[in-house]
C-alpha positions in Angstrom: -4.7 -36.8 -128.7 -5.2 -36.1 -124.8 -7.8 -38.4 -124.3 -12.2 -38.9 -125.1 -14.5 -36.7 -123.8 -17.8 -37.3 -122.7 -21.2 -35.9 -124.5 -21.7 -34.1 -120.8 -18.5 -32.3 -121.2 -19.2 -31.2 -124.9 -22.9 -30.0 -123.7 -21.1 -28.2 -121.1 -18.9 -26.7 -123.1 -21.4 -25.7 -125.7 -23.5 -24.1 -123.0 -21.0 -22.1 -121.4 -19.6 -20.6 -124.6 -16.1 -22.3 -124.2 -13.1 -21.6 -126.4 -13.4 -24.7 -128.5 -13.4 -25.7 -131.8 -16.0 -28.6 -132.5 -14.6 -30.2 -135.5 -17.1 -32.5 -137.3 -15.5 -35.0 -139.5 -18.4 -36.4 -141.1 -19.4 -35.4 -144.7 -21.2 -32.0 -145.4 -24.4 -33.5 -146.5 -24.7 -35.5 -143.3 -23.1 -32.3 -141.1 -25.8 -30.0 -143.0 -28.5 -32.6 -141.6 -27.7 -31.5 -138.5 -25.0 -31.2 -136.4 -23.9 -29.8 -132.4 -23.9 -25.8 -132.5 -20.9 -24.6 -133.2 -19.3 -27.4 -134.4 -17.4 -26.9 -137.8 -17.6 -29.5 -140.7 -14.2 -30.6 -141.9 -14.4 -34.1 -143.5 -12.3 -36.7 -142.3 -11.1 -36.7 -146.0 -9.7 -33.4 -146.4 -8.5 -32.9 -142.7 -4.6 -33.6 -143.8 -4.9 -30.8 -146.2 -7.1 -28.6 -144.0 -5.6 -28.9 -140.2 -3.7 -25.5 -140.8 -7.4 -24.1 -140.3 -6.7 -25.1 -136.6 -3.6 -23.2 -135.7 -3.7 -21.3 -133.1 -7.3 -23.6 -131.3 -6.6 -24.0 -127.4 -9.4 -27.2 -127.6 -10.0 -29.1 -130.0 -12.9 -31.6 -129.9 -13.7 -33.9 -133.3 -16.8 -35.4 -133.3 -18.0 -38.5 -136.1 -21.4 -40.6 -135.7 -19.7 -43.2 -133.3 -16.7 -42.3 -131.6 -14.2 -44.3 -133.8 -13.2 -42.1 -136.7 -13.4 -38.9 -134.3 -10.6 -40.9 -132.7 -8.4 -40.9 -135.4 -9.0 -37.4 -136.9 -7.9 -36.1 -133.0 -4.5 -38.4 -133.1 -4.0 -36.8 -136.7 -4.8 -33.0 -135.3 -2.5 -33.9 -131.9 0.6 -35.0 -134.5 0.5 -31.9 -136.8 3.2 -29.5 -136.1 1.2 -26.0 -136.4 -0.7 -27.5 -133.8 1.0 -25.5 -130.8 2.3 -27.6 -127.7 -0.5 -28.1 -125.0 -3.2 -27.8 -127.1 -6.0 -29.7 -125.8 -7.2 -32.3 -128.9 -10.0 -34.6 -127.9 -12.2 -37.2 -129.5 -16.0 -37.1 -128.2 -16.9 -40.1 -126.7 -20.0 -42.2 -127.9 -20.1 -40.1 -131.3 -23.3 -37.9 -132.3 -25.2 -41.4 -131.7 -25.0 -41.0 -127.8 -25.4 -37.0 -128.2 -28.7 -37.6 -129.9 -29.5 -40.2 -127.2 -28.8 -37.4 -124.2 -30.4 -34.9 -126.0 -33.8 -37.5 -125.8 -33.3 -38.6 -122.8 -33.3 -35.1 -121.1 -36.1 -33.9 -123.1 -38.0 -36.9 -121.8 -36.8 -35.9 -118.7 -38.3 -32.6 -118.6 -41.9 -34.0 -120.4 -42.0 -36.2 -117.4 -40.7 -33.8 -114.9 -44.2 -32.8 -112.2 -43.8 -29.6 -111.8 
């Protein structure tokens, strides 16, 4: 794992139509609630058995409610050998909690904006 990125970064990324894989580790009935565009759902569960489905990524960015487990599922993804040297594997900082909580803050920010 490289390191945690911020919720900015991901947005960013998102937005610019960046070559990254979102991975999602949370459960499909929780990812089909809703989850970041883009993003793919592989449950933390099954990742050992489904990391192969990342060969070749250049960025890789896993993503959990919190922040913890997304931590864990990036270390896994960084160790695994198909994963080619100096791709980037990062865990999203603050989890879909604090991704919710921009998203809200900067639609309150444009309710509130005067013009």
């Amino acid at each position: 794992m490289d390191a945690e990125i911020s919720t900015d970064d991901v947005h960013e990324l998102v937005e610019s139509d960046a070559d990254v894989r979102i991975v999602d580790i949370r459960p499909e009935p929780q990812f089909d609630s809703g989850h970041i565009p883009g993003s793919e759902n592989i449950p933390f569960h099954t990742l050992p058995s489904r990391v192969g489905e990342l060969d070749g990524a250049e960025h890789v960015v896993t993503v959990c409610p919190l922040g913890k487990s997304s931590v864990q599922a990036a270390r896994l993804i960084g160790s695994y050998e198909g994963v080619p040297e100096g791709t980037r594997v990062e865990s999203m900082a603050g989890g879909l909690s604090e991704w919710e909580y921009e998203l809200e803050s900067s639609a309150d920010a444009e309710r509130d904006a005067p013009f």
